[in-house]
Backbone as CSV, one residue per row, in Angstrom:
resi,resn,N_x,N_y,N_z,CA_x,CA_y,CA_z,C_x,C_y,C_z
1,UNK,101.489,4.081,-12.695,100.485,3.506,-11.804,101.112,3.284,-10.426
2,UNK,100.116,3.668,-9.670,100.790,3.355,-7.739,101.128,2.028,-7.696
3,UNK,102.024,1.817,-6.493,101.456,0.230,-6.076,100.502,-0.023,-5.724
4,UNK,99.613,1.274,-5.081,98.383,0.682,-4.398,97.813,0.285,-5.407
5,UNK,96.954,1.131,-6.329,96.386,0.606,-7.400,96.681,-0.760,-7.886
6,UNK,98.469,-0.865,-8.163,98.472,-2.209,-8.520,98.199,-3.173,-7.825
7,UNK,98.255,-3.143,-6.886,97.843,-4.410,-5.501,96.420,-4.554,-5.466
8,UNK,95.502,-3.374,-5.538,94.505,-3.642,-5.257,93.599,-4.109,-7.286
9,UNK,94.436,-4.006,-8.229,94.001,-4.312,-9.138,94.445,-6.030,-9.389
10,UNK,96.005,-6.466,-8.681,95.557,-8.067,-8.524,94.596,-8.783,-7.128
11,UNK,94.248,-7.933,-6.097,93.459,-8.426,-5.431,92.017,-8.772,-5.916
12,UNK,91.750,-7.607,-7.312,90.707,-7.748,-7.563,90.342,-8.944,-8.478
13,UNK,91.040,-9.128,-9.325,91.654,-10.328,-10.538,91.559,-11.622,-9.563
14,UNK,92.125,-11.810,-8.382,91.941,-12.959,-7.480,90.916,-13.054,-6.760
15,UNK,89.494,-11.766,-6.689,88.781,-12.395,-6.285,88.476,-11.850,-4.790
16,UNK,89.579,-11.243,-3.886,89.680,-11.153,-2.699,88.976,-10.124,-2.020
17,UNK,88.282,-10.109,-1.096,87.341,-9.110,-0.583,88.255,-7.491,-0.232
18,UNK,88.244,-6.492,-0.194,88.688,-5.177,-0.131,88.109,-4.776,0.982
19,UNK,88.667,-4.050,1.990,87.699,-3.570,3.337,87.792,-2.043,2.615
20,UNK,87.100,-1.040,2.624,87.487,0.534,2.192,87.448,1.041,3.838
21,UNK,88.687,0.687,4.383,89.371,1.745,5.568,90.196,2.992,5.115
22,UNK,90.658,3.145,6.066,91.486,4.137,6.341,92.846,3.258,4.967
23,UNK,93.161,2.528,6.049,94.433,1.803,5.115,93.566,0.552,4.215
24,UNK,93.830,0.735,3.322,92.788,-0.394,2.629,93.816,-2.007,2.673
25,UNK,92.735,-2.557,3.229,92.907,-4.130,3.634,92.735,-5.138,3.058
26,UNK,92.922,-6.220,2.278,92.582,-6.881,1.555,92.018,-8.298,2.428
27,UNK,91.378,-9.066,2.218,91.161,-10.516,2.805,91.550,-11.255,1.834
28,UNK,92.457,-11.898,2.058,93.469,-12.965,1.257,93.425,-14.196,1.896
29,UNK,92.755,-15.408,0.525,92.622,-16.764,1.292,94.326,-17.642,1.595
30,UNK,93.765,-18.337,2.122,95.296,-19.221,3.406,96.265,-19.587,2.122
31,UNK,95.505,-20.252,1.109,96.512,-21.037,0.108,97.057,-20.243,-1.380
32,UNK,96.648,-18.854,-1.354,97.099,-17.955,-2.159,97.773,-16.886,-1.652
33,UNK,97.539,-16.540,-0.335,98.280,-15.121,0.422,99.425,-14.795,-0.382
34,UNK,100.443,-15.979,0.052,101.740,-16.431,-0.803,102.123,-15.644,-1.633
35,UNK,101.194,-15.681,-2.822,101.645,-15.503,-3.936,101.634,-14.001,-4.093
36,UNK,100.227,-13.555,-3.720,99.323,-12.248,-3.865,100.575,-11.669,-2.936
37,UNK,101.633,-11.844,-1.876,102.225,-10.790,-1.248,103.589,-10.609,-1.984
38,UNK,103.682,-11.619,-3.068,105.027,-11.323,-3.873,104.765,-10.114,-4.936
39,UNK,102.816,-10.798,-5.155,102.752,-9.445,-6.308,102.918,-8.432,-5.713
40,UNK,102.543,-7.733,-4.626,102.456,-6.441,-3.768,103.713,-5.963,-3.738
41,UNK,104.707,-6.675,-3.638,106.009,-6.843,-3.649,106.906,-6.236,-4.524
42,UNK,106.653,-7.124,-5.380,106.661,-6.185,-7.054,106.123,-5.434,-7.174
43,UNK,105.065,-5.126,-6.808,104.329,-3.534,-7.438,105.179,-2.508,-6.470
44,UNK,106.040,-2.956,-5.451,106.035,-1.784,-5.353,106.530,-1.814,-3.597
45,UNK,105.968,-2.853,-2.918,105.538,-3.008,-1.503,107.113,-3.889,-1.047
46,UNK,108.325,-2.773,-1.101,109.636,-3.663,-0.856,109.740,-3.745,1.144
47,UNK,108.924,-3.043,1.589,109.122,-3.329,3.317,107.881,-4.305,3.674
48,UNK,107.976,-5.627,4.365,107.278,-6.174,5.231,107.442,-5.521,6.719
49,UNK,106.530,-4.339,6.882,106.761,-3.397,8.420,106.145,-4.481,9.425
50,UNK,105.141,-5.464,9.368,105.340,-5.663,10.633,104.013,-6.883,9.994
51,UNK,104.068,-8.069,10.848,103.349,-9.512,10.795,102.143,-9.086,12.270
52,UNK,101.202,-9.408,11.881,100.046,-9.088,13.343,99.256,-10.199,13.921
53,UNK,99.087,-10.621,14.814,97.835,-11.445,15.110,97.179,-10.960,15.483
54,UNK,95.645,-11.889,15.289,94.507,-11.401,15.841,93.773,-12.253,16.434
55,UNK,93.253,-12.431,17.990,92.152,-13.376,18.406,91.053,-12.653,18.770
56,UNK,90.120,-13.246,17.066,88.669,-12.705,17.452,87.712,-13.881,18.260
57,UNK,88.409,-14.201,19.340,86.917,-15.049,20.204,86.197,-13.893,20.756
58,UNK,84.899,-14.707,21.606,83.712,-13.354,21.907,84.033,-11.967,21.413
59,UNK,84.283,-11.896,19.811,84.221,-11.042,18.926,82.688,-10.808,18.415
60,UNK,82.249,-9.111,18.359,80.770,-9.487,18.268,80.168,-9.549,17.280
61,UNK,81.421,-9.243,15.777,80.927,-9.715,14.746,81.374,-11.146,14.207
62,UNK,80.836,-11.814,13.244,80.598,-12.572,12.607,82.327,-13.111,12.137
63,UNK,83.344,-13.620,12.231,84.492,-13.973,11.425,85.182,-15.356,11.652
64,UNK,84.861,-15.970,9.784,85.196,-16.595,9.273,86.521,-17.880,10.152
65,UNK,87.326,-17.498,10.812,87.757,-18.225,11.749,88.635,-17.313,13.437
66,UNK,88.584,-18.109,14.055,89.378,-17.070,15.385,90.581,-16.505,15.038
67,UNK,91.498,-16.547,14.612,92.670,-15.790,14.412,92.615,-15.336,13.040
68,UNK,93.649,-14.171,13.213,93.800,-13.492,12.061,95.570,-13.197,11.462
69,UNK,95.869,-13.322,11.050,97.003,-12.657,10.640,97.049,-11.573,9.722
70,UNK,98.104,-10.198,9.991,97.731,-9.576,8.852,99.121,-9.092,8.802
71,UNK,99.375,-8.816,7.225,101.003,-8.090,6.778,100.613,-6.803,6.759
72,UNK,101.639,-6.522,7.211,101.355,-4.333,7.122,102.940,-4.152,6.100
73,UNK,102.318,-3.697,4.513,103.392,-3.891,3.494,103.399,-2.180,3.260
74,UNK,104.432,-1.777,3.167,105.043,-0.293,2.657,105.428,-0.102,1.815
75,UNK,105.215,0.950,0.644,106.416,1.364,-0.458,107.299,2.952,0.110
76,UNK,108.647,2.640,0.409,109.053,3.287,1.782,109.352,4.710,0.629
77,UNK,108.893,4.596,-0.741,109.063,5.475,-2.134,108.470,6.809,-2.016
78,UNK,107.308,6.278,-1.918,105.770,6.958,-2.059,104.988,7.056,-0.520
79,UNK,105.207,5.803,0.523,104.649,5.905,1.609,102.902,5.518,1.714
80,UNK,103.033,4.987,0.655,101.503,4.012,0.162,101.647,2.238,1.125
81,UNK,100.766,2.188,2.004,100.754,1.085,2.649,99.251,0.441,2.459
82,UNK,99.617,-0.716,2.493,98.231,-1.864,2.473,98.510,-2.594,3.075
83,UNK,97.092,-3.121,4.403,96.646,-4.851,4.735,96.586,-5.805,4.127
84,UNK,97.085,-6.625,4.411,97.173,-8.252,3.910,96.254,-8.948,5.232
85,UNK,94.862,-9.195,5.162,94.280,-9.724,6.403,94.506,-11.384,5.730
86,UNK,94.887,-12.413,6.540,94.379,-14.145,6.337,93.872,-14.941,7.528
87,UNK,92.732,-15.093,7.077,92.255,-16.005,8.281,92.404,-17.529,8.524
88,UNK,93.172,-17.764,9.866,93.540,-19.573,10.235,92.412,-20.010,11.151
89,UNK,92.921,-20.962,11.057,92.400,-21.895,12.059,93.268,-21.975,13.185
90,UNK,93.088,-22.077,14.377,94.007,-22.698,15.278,95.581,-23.583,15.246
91,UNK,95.153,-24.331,15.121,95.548,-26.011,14.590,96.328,-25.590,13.086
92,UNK,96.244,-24.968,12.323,96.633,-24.694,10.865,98.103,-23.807,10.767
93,UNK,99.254,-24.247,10.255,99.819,-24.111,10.062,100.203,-22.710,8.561
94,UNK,100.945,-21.713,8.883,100.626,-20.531,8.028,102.213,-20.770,7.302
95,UNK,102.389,-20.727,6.036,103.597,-20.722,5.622,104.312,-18.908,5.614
96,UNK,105.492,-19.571,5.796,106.254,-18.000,6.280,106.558,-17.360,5.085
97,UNK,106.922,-15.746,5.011,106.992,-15.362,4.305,108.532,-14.863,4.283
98,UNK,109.309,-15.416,5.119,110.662,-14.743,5.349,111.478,-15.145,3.829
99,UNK,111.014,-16.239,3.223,111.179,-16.220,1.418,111.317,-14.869,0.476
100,UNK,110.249,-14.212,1.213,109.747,-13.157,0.210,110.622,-11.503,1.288
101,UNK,110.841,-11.387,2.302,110.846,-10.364,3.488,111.898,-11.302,4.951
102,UNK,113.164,-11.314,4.468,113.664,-12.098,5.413,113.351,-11.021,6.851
103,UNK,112.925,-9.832,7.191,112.967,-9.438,8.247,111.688,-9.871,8.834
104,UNK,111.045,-10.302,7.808,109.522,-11.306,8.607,109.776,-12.397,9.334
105,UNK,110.903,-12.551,9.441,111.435,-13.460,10.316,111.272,-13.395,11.821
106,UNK,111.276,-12.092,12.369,111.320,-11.612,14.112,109.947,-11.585,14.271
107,UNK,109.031,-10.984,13.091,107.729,-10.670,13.346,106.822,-11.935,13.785
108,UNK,107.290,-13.117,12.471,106.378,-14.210,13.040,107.272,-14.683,14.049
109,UNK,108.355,-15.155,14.185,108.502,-15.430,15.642,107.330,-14.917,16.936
110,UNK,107.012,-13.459,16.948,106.602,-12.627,17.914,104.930,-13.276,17.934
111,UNK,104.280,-13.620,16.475,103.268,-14.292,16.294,103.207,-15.267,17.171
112,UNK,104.095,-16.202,16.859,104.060,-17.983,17.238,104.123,-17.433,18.982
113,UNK,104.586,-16.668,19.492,105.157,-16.768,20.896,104.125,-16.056,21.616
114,UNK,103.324,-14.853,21.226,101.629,-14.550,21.811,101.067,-15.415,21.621
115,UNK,100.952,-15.605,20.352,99.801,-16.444,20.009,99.372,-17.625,19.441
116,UNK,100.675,-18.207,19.466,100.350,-20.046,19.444,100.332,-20.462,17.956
117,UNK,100.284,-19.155,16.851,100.674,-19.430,15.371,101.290,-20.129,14.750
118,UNK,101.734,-21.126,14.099,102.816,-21.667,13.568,103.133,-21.114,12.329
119,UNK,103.930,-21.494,11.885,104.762,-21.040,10.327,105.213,-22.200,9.622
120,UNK,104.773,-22.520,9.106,105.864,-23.925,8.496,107.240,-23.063,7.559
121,UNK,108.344,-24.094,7.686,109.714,-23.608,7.019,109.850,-22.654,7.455
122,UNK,109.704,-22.191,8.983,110.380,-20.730,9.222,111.947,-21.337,9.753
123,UNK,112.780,-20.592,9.350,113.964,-21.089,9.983,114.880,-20.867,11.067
124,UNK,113.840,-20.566,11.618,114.200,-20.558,13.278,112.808,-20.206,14.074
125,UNK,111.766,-20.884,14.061,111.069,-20.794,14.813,110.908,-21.191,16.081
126,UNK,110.744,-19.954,17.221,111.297,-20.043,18.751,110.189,-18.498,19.204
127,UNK,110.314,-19.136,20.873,109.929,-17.665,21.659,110.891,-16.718,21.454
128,UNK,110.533,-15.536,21.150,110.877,-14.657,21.326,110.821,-13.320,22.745
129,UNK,109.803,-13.546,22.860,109.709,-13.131,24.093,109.059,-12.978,25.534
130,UNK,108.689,-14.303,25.555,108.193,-14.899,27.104,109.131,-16.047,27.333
131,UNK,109.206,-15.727,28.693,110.064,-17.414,28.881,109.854,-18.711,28.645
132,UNK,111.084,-19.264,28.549,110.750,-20.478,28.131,110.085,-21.477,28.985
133,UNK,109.704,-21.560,30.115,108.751,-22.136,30.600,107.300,-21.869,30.545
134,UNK,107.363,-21.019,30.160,106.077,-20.530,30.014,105.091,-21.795,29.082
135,UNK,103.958,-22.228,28.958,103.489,-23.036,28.579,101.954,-22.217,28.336
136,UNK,102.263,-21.397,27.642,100.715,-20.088,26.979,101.122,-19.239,26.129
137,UNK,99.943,-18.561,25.511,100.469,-17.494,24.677,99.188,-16.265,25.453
138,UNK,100.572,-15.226,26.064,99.520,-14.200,26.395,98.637,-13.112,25.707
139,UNK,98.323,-13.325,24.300,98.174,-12.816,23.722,96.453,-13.096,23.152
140,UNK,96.330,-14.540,23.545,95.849,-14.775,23.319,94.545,-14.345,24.276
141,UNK,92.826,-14.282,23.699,91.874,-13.873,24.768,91.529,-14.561,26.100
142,UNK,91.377,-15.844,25.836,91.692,-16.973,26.690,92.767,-17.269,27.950
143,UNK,93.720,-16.069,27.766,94.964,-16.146,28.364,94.485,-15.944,29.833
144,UNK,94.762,-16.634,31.094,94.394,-16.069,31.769,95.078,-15.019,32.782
145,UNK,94.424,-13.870,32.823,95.168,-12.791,33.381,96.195,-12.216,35.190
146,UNK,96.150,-11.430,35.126,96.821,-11.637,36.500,95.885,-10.992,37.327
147,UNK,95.559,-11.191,38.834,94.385,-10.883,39.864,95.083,-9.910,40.439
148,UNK,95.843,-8.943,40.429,96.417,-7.688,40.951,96.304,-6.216,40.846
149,UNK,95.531,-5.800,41.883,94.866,-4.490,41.196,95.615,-3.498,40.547
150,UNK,95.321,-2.562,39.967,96.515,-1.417,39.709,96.142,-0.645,40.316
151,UNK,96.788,-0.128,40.905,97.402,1.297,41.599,97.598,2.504,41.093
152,UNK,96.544,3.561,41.217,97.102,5.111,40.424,97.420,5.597,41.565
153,UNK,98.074,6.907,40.622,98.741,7.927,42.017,97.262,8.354,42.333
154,UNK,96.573,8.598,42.129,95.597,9.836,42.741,94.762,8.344,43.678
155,UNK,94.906,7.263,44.284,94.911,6.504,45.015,93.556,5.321,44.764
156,UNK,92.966,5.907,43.486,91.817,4.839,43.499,92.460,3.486,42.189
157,UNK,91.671,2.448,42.386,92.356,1.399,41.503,91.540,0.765,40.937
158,UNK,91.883,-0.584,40.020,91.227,-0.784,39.532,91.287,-2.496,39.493
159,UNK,90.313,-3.393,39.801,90.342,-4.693,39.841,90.083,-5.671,38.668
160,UNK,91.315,-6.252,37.741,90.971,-6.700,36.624,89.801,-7.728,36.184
161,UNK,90.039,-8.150,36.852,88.136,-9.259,36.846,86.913,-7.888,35.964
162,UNK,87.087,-7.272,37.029,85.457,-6.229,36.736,86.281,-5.506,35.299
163,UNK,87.166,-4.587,35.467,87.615,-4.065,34.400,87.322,-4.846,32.870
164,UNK,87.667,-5.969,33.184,87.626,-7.199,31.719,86.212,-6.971,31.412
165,UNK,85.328,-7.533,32.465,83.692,-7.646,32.293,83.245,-6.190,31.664
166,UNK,83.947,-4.919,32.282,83.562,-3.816,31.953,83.210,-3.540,30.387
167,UNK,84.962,-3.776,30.118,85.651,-3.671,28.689,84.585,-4.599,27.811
168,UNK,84.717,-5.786,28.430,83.390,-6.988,26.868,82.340,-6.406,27.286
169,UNK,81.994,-5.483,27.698,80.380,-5.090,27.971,79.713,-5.990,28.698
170,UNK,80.220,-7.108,29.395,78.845,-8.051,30.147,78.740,-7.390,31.243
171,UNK,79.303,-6.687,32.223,79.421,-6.511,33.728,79.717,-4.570,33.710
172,UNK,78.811,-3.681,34.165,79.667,-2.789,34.243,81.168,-2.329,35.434
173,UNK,80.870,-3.148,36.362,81.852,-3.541,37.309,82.271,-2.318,37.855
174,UNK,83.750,-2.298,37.976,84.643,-1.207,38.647,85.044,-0.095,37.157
175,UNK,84.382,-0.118,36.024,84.725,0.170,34.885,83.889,0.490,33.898
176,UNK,82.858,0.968,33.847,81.335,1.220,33.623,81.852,2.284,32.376
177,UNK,82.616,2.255,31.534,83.207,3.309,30.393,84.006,2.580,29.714
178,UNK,83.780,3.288,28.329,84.871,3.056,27.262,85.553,4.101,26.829
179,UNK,86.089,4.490,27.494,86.970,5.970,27.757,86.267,7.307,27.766
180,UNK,86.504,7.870,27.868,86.095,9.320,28.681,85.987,8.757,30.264
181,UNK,84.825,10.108,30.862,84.449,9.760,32.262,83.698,8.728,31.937
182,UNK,84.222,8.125,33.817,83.510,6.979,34.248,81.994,7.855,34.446
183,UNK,81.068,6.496,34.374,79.648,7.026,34.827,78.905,6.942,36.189
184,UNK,79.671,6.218,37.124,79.838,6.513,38.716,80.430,6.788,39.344
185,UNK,81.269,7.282,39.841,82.753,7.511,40.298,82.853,6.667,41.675
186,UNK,81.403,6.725,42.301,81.182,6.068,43.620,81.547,4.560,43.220
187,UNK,81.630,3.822,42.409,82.057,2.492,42.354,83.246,2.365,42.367
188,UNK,83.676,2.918,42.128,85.202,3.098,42.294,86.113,3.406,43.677
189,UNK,86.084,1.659,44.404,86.532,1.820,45.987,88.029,3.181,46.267
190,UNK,87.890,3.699,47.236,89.351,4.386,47.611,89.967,3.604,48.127
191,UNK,91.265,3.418,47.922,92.270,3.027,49.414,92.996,3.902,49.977
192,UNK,93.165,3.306,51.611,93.492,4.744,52.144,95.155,5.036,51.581
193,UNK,94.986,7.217,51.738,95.564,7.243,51.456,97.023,7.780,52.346
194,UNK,96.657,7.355,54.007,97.760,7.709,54.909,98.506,6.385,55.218
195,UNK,99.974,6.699,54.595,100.792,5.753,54.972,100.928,5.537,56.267
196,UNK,101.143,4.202,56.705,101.315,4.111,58.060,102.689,3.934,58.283
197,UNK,103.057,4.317,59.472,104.276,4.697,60.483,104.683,3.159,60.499
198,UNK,106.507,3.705,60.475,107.283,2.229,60.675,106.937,2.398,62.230
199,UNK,106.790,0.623,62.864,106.966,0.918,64.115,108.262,0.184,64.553
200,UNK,109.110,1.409,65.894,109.839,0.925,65.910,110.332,0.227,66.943
């Protein structure tokens, strides 16, 4: 028997909702995850590849709370991988799994430091990589962004305000697409593109 099979035959025994993706995902509640990622473990799932957050605010479906965490588990054997999705609360404290995957150790760090996650008993919980003054997690949707346009070579740019509005669909702005062509090109200011002379 796979691991997948086996994972997804104690997900089923516990109850836990199954997404049928691409990579099949499980929804695992806060106070069992725990256990359910040791079974995965055993069946089979010896790499914790990587710890994820998720902030679904003005998300346009329906979920159970704003953040998400999810384990991305491997059998590095066979190359059979499964989601571990758990949904927190803010405020709620997630117990670590570096018990079970001591290299889950860097990952939730990387959690707590976007996105404001905690871990209880992690044993060294710290930023990893924003400074330490920093007093935010940019990761988060709420974060607020930087007002600096970008600059392409072919000289037109793009102003993040409108871009954002573009992207959530409220505003079509400077950004009226979700990839492919844009659908005006005329909204899209030029700047010039003759450098001006040092004077000397």
């Amino acid at each position: 028997m796979s691991s997948l099979t086996t994972a997804l035959e104690k997900a089923k025994l516990r109850e836990y909702p199954i997404l049928e993706e691409k990579i099949k995902t499980v929804i695992a509640g806060l106070d069992t995850f725990k256990a359910f990622l040791f079974e995965c473990k055993m069946a089979g799932f010896s790499l914790c590849a990587d710890v994820m957050g998720v902030d679904y605010l003005e998300y346009t479906e329906f979920m159970p709370e704003r953040f998400a965490i999810i384990y991305n588990l491997l059998n590095p054997k066979n190359g059979e991988r499964i989601l571990v999705k758990v949904f927190v609360k803010d405020d709620e404290p997630v117990p670590t799994i570096t018990d079970i995957w001591r290299t889950a150790e860097f990952h939730e760090r990387e959690v707590f430091d976007l996105f404001g996650l905690e871990f209880s008993d992690h044993p060294d919980l710290r930023k990893i990589l924003t400074p330490e003054d920093l007093d935010a997690h940019p990761l988060r949707k709420d974060f607020p962004l930087g007002e600096t346009p970008t600059l392409f070579r072919e000289g037109r740019f793009l102003d993040p305000a409108a871009f954002r509005a573009g992207l959530a669909g409220k505003d079509a702005g400077l950004s009226g697409w979700r990839g492919g062509s844009r659908i005006d090109s005329s909204l899209v200011p030029q700047l010039p593109t003759a450098v001006p002379s040092k004077e000397r």
